[in-house]
N, C-alpha and C positions, 0 to 999 in steps of 0.2 A: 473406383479407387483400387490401384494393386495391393496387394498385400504387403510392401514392403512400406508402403505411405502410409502405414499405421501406426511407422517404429519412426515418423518425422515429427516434430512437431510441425505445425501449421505455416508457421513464419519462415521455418527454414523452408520447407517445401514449396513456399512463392519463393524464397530467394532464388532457389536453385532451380526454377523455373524462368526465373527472370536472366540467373546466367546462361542457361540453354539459349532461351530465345535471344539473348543479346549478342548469340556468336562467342560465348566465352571458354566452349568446350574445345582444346584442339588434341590429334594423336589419340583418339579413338579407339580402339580395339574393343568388340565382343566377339569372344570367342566362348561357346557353350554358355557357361557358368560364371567364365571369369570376366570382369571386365577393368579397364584402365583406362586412364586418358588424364591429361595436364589439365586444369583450368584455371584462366587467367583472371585473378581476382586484385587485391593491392598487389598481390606478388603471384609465381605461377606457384600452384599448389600440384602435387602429383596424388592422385586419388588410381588405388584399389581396390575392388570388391568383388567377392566370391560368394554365387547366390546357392541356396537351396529350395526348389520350388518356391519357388518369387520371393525369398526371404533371403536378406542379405547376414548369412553368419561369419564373414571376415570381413572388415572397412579398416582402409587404413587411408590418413589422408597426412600429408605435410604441413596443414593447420594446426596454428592450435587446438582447436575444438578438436581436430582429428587426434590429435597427438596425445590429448584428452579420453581417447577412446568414446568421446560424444559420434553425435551422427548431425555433419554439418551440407551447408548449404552445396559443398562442390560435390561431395558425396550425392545430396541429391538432381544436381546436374548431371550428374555421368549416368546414376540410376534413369532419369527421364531421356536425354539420350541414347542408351541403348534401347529403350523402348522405343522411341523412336526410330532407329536402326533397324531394328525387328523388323517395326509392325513396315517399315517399307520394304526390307526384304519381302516378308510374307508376300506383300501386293506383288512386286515382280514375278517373284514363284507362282503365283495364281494365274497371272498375266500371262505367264509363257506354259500354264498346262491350259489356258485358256485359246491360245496359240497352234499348242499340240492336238489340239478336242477338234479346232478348224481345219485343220490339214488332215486329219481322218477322217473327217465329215465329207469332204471336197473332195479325198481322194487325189490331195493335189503332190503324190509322191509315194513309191513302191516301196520304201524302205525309211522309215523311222525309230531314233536311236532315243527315246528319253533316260538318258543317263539320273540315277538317283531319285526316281522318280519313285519306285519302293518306299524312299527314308520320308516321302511327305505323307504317308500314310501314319508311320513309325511315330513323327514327331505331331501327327494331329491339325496337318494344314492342309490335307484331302481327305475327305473321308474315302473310304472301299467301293462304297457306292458312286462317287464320280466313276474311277479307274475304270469299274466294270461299266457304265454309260459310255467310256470312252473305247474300251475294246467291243463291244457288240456291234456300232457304227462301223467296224473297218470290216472291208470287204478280204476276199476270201486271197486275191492277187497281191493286198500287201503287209507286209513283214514290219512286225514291232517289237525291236530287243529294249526292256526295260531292265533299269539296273539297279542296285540297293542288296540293303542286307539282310534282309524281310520281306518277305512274300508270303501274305494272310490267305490261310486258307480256303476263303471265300472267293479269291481272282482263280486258281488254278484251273477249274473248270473250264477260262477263259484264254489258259497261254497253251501254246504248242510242244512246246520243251522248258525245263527247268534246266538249268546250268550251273553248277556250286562250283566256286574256287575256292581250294585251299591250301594254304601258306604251313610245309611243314620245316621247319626249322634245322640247320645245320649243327654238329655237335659245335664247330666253328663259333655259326650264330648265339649258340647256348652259352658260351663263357663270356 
């Protein structure tokens, strides 16, 4: 159970499982924290929520019950939804550093670019310990630029060069 299925009661949390599964979520958006989307119920209700570590501390929904400041059933659709959303992202992401791990093993390519590849450590969808499984396999002939905003102290030993960009501001850009 997530943390946020704590603050449902039981009935609404089938409901909103039942609008999920029924196709009733549409206009989706998660992005970090925030999430939105329409769900079509007697009428389309527009549903908001902004989480904190898996707890939802802003809902707002065009139901009554929302409107209520309760925590209703669309509210729990769009919450199982974006989990949903997630948890298939993650699998992609896995997918393609599981992808990335073949073509270093195989050797099948002199120059590989894993863009962002840093932020799954950041966000806890690889551990340090793959990354470094994954650079020890490549041989000495081919080149691996990985990117992100975080580079744990434990790979370094592992890369050839570190490269920092940074963004200094125009007095322009300041006002």
């Amino acid at each position: 159970m997530e943390k946020w299925e704590e603050l449902f009661p039981q009935n609404t949390r089938k409901k909103g499982r039942e609008l999920l599964e029924n196709g009733r979520i549409r206009e989706l958006s998660v992005n970090e924290n925030e999430y939105s989307a329409a769900v079509l119920g007697r009428e389309r209700y527009e549903v908001k929520i902004s989480m904190d570590h898996g707890i939802p501390v802003r809902t707002e929904c065009s139901c009554a019950v929302g409107r209520g400041r309760g925590k209703c059933a669309h509210m729990a659709a769009v919450l199982y939804a974006a989990e949903q959303e997630k948890a298939e992202e993650r699998t992609n992401i896995l997918n393609g550093l599981n992808f990335a791990r073949k073509v270093i093993a195989t050797r099948e390519c002199d120059f590989l670019l894993l863009d962002e590849i840093l932020g799954l450590m950041d966000k806890g969808i690889a551990p340090v310990e793959t990354i470094i499984d994954m650079l020890k396999q490549k041989d000495e002939s081919m080149h691996i630029i990985m990117t992100g905003r975080w580079l744990p102290d434990a790979l370094k030993p592992y890369v050839d060069s570190i490269t920092t960009i940074t963004t200094e501001l125009t007095d322009q850009e300041r006002e």
